[in-house]
C-alpha positions in Angstrom: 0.0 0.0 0.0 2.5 2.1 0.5 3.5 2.4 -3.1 0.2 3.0 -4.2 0.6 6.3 -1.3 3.5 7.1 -2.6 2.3 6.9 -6.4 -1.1 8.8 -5.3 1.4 11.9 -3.7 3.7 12.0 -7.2 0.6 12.5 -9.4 -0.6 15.0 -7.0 2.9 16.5 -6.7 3.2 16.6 -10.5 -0.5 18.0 -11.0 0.5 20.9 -8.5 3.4 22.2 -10.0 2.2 22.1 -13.8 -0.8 23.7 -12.5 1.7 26.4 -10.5 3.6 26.6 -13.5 0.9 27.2 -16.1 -1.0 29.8 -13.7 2.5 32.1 -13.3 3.0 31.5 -17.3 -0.8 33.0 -17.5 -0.4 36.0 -15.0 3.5 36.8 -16.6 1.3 37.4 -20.2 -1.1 39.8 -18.3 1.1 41.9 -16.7 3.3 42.2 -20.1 2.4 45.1 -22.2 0.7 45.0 -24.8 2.6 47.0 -27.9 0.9 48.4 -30.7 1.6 47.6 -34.1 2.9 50.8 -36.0 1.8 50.5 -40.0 5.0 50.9 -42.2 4.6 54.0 -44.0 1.3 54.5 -46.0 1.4 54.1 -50.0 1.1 57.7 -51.5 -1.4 58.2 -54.7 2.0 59.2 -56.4 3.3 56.0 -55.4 0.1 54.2 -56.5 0.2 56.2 -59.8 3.7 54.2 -60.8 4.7 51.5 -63.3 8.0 50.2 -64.6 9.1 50.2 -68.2 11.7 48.5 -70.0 13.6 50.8 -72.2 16.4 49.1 -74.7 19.6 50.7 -74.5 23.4 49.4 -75.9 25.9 48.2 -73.8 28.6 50.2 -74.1 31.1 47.2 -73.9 29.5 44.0 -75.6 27.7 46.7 -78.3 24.6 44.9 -77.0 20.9 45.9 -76.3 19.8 45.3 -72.9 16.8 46.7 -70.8 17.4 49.1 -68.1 13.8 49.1 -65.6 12.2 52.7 -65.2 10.3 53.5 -62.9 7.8 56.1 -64.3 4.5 57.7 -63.5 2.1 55.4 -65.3 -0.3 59.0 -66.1 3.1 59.9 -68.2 1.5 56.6 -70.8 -2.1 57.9 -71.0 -2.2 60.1 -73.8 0.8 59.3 -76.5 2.1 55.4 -75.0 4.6 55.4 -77.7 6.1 58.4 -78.4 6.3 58.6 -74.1 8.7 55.6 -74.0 11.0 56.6 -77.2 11.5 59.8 -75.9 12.2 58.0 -72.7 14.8 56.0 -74.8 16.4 59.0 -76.6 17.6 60.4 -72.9 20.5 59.5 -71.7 20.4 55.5 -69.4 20.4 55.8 -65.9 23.2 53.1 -66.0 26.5 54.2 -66.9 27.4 51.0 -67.9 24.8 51.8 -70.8 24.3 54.2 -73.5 21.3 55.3 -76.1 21.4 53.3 -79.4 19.3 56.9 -80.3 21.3 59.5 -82.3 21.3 62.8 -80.1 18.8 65.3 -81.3 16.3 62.9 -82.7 12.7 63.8 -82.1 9.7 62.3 -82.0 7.1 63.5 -84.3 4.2 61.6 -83.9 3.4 57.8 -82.8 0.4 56.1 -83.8 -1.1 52.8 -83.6 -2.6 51.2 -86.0 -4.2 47.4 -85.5 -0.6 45.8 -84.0 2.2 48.3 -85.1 2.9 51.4 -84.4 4.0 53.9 -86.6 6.8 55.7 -85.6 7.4 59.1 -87.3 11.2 60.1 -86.4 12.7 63.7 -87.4 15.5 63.4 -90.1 18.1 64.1 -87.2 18.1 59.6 -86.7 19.7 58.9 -90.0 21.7 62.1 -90.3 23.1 62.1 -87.5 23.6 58.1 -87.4 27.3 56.7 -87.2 26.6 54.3 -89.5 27.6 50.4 -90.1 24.9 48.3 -90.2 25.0 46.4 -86.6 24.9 50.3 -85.0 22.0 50.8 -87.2 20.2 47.7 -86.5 21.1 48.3 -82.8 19.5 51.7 -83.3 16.2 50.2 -84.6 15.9 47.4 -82.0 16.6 49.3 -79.0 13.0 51.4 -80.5 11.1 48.2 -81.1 12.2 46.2 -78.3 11.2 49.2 -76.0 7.7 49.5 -77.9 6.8 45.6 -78.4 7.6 45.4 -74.5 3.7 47.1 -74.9 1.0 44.0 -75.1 -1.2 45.2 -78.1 2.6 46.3 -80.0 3.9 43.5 -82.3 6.0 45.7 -84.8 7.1 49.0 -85.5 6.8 50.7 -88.9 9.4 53.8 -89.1 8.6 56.9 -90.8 11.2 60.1 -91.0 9.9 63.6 -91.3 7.1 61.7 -92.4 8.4 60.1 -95.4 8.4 56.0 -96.0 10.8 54.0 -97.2 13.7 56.2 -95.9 16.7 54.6 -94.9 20.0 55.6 -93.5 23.0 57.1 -95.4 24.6 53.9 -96.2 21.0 52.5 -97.4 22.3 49.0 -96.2 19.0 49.6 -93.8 15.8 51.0 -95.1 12.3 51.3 -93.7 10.3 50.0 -96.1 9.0 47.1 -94.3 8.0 47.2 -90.3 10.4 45.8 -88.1 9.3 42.9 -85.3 11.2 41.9 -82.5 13.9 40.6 -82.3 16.6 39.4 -79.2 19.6 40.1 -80.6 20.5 43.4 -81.9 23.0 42.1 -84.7 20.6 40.2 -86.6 19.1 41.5 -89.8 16.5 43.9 -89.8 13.1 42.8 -91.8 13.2 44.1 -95.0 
């Protein structure tokens, strides 16, 4: 009998101190205060207003296109999508690992969509002031439609200068009688 006394007092012993221990473990919560939970700072309609575009620009030491992200206030694409993001791509690459495929001074004239392609109008300034050699030239024309076709309803991009087609540049090894699609690599032939 004696070990059934002794067995009775370890349950009991046992029961006591969890039930000790749990009561302290439930009055230590209470007495702990409570902190509140500070919101990390608010989104601002600015904030909420902004979208990221891909504009193609050269690689200034393997000559090839690659995107650079832009982060840009998505009112700026409302009214004119296209001639928004080649302007974008005529200014100067945030990366100065990078540099515009655009000849300096080109403008945009007008950008329109028509069905799938857009129909770029450049002023004469991209093939008169264009180094020349036909990869810089196809480089030139990809870094425009690889920016535009980045755009869902975009799926080539017919180039117009001064509002003339079938221009082409000085060396007329490239000419713009055809639209151009997209392509990945900047050295391939342009569609023609």
């Amino acid at each position: 009998m004696n070990k059934k006394v002794f067995m009775i007092i370890a349950i009991i012993l046992i029961i006591a101190i969890a039930g000790i221990g749990g009561y302290s473990l439930i009055k230590n919560n209470d007495k702990k205060e409570v902190s509140e939970i500070e919101p990390g700072e608010e989104i601002s309609q600015e904030q909420m207003r902004q979208t990221i575009v891909a504009l193609y620009y050269q690689n200034k030491q393997t000559k090839q296109l690659m995107p650079e992200g832009r982060i840009i206030d998505a009112k700026e694409l409302l009214t004119d999508p296209y001639a928004t993001l080649v302007k974008l791509l005529i200014e100067p690459p945030k990366s100065d690992k990078l540099k515009s495929a655009i000849p300096e001074g080109t403008r945009v004239l007008k950008a329109e969509l028509k069905g799938d392609m857009v129909y770029l109008d450049l002023s004469k300034e991209f093939i008169d002031k264009h180094q020349g050699g036909q990869e810089e030239e196809n480089t030139s024309i990809y870094a425009i439609v690889n920016t535009l076709t980045e755009l869902n309803e975009v799926n080539s991009v017919k180039i117009l200068i001064n509002g003339k087609e079938n221009q082409a540049f000085k060396d007329e090894k490239i000419n713009f009688k055809n639209a151009f699609i997209r392509i990945e690599k900047a050295s391939n032939k342009a569609k023609n």
